[in-house]
matplotlib code that plots the C-alpha trace (Angstrom):
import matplotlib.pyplot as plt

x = [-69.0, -66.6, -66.3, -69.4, -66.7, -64.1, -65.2, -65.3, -61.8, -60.4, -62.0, -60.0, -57.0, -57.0, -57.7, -55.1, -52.8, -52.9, -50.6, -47.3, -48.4, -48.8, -45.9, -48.6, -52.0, -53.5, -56.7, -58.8, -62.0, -63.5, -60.8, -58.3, -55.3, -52.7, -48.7, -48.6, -45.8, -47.5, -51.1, -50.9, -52.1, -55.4, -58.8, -60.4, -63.7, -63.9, -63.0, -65.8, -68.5, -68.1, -70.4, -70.1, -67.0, -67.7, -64.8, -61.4, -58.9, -55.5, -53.9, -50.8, -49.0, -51.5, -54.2, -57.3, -60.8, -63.4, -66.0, -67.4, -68.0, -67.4, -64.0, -62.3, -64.6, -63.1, -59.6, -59.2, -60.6, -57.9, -54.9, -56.3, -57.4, -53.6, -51.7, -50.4, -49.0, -48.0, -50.6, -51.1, -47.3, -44.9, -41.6, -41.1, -39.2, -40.8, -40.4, -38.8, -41.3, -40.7, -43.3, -44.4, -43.2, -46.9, -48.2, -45.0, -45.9, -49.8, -48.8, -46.8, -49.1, -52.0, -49.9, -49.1, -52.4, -54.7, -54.4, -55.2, -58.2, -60.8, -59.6, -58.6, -62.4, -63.4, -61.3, -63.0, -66.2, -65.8, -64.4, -67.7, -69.5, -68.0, -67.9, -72.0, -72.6, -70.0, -72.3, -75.4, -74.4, -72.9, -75.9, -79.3, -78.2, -75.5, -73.9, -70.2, -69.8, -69.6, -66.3, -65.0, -66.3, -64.4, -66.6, -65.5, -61.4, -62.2, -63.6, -61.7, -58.8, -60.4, -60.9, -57.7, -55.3, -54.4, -54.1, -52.3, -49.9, -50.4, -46.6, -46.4, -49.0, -47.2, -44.4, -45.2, -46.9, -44.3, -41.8, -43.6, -44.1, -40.1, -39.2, -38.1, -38.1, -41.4, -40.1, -37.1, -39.5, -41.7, -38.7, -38.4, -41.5, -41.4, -38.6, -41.2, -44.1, -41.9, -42.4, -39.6, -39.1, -42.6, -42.4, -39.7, -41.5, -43.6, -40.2, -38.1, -37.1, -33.5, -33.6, -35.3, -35.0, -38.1, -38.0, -41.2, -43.6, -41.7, -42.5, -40.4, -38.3, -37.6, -35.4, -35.5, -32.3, -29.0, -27.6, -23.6, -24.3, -26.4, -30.2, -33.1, -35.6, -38.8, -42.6, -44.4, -46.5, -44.3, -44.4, -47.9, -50.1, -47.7, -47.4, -44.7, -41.9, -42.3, -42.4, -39.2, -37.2, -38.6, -37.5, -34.4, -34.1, -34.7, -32.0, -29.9, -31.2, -30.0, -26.4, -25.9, -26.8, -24.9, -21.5, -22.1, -21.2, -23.9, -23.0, -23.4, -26.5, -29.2, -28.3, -26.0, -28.4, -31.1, -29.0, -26.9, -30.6, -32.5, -29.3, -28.6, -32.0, -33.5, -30.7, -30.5, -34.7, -34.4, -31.9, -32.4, -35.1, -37.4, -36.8, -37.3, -40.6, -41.4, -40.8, -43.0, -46.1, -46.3, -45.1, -47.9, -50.5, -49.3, -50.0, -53.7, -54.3, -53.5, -55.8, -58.5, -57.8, -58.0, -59.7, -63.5, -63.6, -60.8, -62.8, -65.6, -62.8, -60.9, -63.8, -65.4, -61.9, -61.3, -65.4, -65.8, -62.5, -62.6, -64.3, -62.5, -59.5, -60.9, -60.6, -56.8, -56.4, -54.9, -56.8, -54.8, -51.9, -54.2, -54.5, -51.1, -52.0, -55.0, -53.6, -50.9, -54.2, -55.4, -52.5, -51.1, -53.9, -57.1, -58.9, -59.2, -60.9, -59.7, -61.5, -65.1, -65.2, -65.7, -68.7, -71.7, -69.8, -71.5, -74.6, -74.6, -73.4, -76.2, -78.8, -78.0, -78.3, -81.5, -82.6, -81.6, -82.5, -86.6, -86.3, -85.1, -87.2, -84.5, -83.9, -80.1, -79.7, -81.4, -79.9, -76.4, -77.7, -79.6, -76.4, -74.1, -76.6, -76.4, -72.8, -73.0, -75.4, -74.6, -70.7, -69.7, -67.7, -68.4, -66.5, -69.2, -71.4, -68.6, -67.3, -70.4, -73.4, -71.9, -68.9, -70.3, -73.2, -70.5, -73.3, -74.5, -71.3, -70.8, -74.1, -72.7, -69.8, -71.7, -73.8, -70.8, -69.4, -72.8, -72.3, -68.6, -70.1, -71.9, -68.7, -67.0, -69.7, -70.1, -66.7, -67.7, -64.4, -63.7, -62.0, -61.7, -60.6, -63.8, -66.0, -67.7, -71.1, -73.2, -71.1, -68.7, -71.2, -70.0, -66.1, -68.2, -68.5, -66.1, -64.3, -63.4, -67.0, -66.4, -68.4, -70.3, -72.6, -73.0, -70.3, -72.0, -75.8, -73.5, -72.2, -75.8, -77.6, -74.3, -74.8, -78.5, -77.7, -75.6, -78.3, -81.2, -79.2, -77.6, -81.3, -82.8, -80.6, -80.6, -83.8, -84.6, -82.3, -81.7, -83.4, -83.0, -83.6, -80.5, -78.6]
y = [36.8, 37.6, 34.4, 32.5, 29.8, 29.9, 27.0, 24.7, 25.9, 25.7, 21.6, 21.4, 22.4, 20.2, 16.9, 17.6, 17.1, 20.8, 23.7, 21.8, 19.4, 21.8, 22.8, 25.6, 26.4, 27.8, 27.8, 27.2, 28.1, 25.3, 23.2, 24.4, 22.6, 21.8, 20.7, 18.2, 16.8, 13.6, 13.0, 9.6, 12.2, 14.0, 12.2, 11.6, 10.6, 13.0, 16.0, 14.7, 14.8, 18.1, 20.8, 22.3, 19.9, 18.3, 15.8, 15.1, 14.1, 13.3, 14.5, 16.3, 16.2, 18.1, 17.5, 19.4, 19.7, 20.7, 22.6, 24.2, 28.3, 29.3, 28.4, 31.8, 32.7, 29.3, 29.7, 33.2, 31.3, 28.4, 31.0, 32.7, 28.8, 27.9, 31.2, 30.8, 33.6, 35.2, 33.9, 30.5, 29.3, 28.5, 28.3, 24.7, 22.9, 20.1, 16.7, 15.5, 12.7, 11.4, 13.2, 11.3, 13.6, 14.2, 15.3, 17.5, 19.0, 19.4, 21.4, 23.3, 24.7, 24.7, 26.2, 29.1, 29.3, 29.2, 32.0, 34.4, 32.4, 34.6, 38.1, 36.6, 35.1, 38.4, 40.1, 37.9, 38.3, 42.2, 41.4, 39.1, 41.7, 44.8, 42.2, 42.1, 45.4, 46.2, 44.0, 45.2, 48.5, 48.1, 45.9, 48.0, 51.3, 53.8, 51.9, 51.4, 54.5, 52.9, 50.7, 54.1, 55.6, 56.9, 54.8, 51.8, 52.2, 52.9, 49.6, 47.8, 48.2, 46.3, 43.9, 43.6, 45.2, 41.9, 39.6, 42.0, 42.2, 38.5, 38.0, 40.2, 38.4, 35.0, 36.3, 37.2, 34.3, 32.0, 33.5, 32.1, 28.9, 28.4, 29.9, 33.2, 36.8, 37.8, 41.5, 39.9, 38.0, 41.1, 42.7, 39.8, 40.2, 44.1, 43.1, 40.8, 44.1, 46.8, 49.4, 49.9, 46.1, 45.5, 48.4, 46.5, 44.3, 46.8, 48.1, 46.6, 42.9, 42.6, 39.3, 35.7, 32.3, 30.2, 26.4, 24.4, 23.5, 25.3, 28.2, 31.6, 33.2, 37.0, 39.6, 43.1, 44.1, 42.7, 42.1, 42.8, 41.2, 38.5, 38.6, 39.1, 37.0, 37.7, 36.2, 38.9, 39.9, 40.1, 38.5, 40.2, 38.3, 34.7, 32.4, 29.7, 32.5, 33.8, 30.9, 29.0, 32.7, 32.7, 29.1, 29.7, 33.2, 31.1, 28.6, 31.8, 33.7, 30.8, 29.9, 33.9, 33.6, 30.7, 32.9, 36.6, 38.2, 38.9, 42.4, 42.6, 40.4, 43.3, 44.8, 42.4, 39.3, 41.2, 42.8, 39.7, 37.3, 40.1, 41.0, 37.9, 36.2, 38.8, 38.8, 34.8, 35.2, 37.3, 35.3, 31.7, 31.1, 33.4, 31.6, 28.2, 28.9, 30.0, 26.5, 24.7, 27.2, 26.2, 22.7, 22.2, 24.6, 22.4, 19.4, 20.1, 22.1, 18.8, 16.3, 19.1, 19.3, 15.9, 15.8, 15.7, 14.4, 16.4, 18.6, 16.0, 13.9, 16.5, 17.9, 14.3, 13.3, 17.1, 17.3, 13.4, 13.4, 16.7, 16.0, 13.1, 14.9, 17.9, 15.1, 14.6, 18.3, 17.5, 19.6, 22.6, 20.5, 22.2, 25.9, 27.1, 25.3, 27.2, 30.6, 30.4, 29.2, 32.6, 34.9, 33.1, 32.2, 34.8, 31.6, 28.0, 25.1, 23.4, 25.6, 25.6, 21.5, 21.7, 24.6, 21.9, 19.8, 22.1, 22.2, 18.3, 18.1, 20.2, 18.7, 14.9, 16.5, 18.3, 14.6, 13.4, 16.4, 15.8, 12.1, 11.8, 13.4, 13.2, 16.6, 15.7, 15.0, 18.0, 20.4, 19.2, 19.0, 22.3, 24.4, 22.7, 22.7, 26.2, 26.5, 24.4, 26.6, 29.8, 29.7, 26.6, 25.6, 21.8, 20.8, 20.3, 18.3, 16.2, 14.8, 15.8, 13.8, 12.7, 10.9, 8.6, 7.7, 6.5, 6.1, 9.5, 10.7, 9.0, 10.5, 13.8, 13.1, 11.8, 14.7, 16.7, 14.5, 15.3, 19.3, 18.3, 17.0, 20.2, 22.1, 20.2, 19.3, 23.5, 24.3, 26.6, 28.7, 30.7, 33.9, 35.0, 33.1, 34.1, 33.4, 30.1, 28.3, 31.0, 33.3, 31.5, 32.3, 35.6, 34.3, 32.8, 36.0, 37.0, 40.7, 41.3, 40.8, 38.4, 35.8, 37.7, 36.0, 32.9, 30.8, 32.3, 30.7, 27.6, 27.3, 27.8, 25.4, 23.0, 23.6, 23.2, 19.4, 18.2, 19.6, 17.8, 14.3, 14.4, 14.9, 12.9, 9.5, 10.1, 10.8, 7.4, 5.4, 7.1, 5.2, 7.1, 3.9, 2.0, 5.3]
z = [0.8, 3.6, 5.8, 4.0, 3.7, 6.0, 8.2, 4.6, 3.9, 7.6, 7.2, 3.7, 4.9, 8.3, 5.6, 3.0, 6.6, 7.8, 6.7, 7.2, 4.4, 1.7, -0.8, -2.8, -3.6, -6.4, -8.3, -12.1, -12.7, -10.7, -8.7, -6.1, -6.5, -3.8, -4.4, -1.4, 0.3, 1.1, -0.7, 1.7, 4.8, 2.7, 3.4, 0.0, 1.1, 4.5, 1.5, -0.8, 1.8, 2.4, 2.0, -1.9, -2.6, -5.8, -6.0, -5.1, -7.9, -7.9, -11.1, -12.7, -9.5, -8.1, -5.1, -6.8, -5.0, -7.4, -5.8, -8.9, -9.3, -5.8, -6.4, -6.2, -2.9, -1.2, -2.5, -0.5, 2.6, 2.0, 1.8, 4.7, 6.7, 6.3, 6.7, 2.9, 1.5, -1.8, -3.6, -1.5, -1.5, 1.1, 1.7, 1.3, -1.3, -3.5, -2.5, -5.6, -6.1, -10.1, -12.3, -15.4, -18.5, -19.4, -16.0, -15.7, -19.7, -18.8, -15.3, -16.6, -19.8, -17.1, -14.5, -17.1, -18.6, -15.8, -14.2, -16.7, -18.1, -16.6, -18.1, -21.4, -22.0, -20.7, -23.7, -25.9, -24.8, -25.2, -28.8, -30.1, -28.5, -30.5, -33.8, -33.3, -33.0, -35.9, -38.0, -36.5, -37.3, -40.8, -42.0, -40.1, -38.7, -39.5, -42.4, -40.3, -38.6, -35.0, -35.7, -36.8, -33.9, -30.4, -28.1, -30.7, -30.6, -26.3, -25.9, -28.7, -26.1, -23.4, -26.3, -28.1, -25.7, -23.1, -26.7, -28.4, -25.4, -24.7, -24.6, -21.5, -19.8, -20.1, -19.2, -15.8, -15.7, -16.9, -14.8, -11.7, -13.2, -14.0, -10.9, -12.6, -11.3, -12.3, -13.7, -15.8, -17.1, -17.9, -19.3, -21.5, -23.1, -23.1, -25.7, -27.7, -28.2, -28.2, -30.9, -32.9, -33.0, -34.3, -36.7, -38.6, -40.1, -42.1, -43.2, -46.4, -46.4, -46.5, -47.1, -47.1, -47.3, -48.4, -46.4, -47.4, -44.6, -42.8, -43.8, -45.3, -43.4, -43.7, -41.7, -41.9, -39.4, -38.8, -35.2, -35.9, -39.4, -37.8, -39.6, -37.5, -38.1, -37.1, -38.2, -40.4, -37.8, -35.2, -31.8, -30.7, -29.8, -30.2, -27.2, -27.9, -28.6, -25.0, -23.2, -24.6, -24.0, -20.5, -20.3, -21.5, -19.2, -16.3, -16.6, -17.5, -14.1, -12.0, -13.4, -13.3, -9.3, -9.0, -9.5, -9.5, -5.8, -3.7, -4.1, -7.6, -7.5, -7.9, -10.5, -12.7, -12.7, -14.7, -16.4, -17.8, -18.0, -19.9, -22.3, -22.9, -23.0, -25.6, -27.6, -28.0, -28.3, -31.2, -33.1, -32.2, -30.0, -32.0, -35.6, -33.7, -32.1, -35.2, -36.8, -33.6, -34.5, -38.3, -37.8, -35.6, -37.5, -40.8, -38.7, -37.8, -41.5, -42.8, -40.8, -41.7, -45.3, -46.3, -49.2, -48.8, -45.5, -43.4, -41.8, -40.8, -39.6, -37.5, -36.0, -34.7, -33.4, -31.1, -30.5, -29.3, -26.9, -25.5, -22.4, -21.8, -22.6, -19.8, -17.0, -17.5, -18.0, -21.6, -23.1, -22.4, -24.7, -27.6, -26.0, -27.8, -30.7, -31.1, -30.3, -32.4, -35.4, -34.3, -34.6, -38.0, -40.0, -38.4, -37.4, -35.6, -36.3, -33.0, -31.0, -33.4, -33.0, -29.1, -29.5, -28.3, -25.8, -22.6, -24.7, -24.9, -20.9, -20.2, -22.0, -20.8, -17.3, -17.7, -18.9, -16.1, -13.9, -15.5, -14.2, -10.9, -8.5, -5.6, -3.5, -3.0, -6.9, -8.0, -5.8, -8.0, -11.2, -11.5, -10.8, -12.8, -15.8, -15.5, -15.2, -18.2, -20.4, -19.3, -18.9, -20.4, -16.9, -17.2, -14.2, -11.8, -14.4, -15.2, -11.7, -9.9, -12.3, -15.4, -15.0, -12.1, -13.9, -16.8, -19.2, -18.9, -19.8, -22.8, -23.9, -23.3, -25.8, -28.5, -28.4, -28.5, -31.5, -33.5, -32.7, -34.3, -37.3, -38.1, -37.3, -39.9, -42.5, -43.1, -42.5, -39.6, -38.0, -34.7, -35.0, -31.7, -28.2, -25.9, -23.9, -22.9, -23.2, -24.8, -24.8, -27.2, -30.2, -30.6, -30.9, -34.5, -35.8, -38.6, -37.8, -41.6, -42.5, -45.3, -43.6, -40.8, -39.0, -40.7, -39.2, -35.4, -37.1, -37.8, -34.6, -32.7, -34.7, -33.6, -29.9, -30.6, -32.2, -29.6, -26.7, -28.7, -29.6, -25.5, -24.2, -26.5, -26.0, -22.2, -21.4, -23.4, -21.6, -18.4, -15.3, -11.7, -9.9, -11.5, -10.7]

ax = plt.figure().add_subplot(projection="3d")
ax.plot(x, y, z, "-o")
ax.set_aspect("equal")
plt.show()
């Protein structure tokens, strides 16, 4: 792929306002973003009629040109285009333009998030997959022997090991995000999934305090007579914990710099942030991440167990706004949420109300796609229907079909909203954070085998509603020649 799109990067970076304009670049699955100095100086509409460029958006303080699943291929081009280094940024300080709080929130949960989206659906995958053949196996073959298996516990690694170490992982990337030293953040979470820590809570409760909704409260070791608190799982796995301590170990990092001699700087700044940092993590900030994961997981178990109707309700209202709530990039305001649904109760419900949403996308644009017989039209729709399908990256059927055509993405979210209903009228659950599209199915699959592959059926017959009602209401009403 080497150099298949350096001349569409060099033109990129020449319309954002060249190299000198650009504060950093980074990427998600289907947009590079760039940090700006002055979005006044990028060409919208020279950008957009470009070659493989989907759309140009302005949002979350970023400057974001979707160009679909090539992304990664033209990203490397960009940084290499405008001479960015360490991963795309430069040494140039922010312009201090006022952020509105919610785009400074949603950048900073994407900022963290997004760059280790790929590997962690590829962790899930691997985890649906070795949950189907358990079941396969237990149910047609062997009667269980493979889960017991060496080639089982080999692969169950590459399956469990980045979410059981899923602290780590934000750390580092946290770390960049609050302008941290990447390894004191690592040395943060280290702290977090370190043995002997997480071995205490499968030791003898010294003592606990029960506090409602929000939740019990046990420790198991003293600090100088302080209690350790920790969750009874431990902080594998958790999200919320790690970023609030890296937080927290950033603000600590700078006012350390701010008065230690230079001399002492290399050794004495880590050591004072990390000391500090863990020790105030374990005791404080610990207990009160705690209380943000099961006041929110209280939050969402209410709405969804309203009597008779909760989980109807709560799956209409995720399913129906999700896309919408794609386009603004809020919807990674729910990716903690759902984690921390994950590692505390074994399950989400967030997560199972999306399932058809790409199905539906899909389907409005295959409708669509069947219609309009224009070369120019097709040659956008048939890869992002794909995209859609296959990997569940909606991006390019969004900005590139749906969203101009207005109507055809409302379609897409009532087809979504009918997958939602089936989610919620049978109860149907995720247990795993995996892949996308098709590949999601297999996050449906229950790994304690109570449920097994039912709530997976549920969640294909879903994706299979909210194709069918999509297609069918937009190939009624869908009319090229108005388009």
């Amino acid at each position: 792929m080497a150099g298949k799109y350096d001349e569409l990067a060099s033109q990129i970076v020449d319309l954002v306002g060249g190299p000198s304009n650009v504060n950093s670049v980074a990427h998600c699955i289907t947009r590079v973003r760039f940090k700006l100095k002055d979005e006044s100086k990028a060409n919208d509409d020279a950008i957009s009629a470009l070659p493989q460029v989907i759309k140009v958006m302005h949002a979350n303080g970023q400057y974001q040109v979707v160009v679909g699943n090539i992304v990664e291929d033209v990203y490397d081009a960009v940084l290499a285009a405008g001479k960015f280094a360490d991963g795309g940024s430069v040494d140039a300080e922010d312009d201090g333009a006022p952020k509105k709080p919610a785009d400074v929130i949603i950048d900073l949960i994407s900022g963290i998030f997004q760059p280790m989206l790929g590997t962690f659906s590829a962790a899930g995958i691997m985890k649906g997959l070795l949950a189907l053949f358990s079941f396969l196996d237990q149910e047609f073959f062997t009667g269980g022997t493979f889960a017991t298996s060496g080639a089982y516990t080999m692969l169950y690694t590459v399956a469990d090991g980045m979410f059981y170490f899923l602290p780590v992982v934000l750390g580092y990337t946290a770390a960049k995000k609050f302008k941290m030293s990447e390894f004191n953040g690592l040395a943060i979470a280290f702290s977090l999934v370190y043995p002997t820590m997480v071995a205490l809570t499968s030791g003898e409760v010294i003592g606990s305090v029960e506090l409602g909704i929000l939740g019990t409260f046990s420790w198991y070791a003293d600090f100088f007579g302080i209690p350790i608190i920790m969750p009874a799982a431990g902080y594998t796995s958790s999200v919320i914990p790690i970023l609030l301590m890296v937080w927290f170990g950033a603000k600590v990092e700078k006012w350390v710099k701010s008065w230690i001699p230079a001399a002492l700087k290399m050794f004495f700044v880590p050591l004072i942030t990390v000391t500090v940092t863990v020790v105030l993590g374990y005791l404080v900030i610990g207990p009160i991440a705690t209380v943000i994961c099961n006041l929110l997981a209280a939050f969402f178990q209410f709405i969804f167990n309203l009597p008779a109707v909760g989980s109807v309700v709560g799956s209409l209202i995720v399913g129906t706004f999700w896309m919408p709530l794609v386009i603004f990039g809020f919807h990674w305001s729910l990716v903690p949420i759902c984690i921390s649904n994950l590692t505390l109760l074994g399950h989400d419900f967030i997560l199972a109300s999306v399932i058809a949403h790409s199905f539906s996308l899909g389907a409005v644009l295959f409708a669509m796609y069947l219609k309009n017989k224009d070369a120019n039209f097709r040659g956008i729709a048939l890869p992002a229907i794909i995209s859609a399908f296959f990997f569940g990256v909606t991006e390019p059927a969004i900005y590139g079909v749906a969203l101009p055509n207005k109507k055809a993405f409302i379609v897409a979210c009532i087809g979504s909203a009918a997958g939602a209903l089936v989610i919620g009228l049978t109860g149907t659950l995720v247990y795993i954070s995996g892949g996308l599209g098709v590949f999601n199915w297999l996050s449906f699959i229950d790994p304690s085998g109570v449920n097994g592959i039912t709530h997976m059926i549920y969640s294909i017959i879903a994706s299979l509603v909210g194709a069918v009602v999509g297609f069918v209401i937009e190939f009624a009403i869908y009319k090229p020649e108005e388009a």
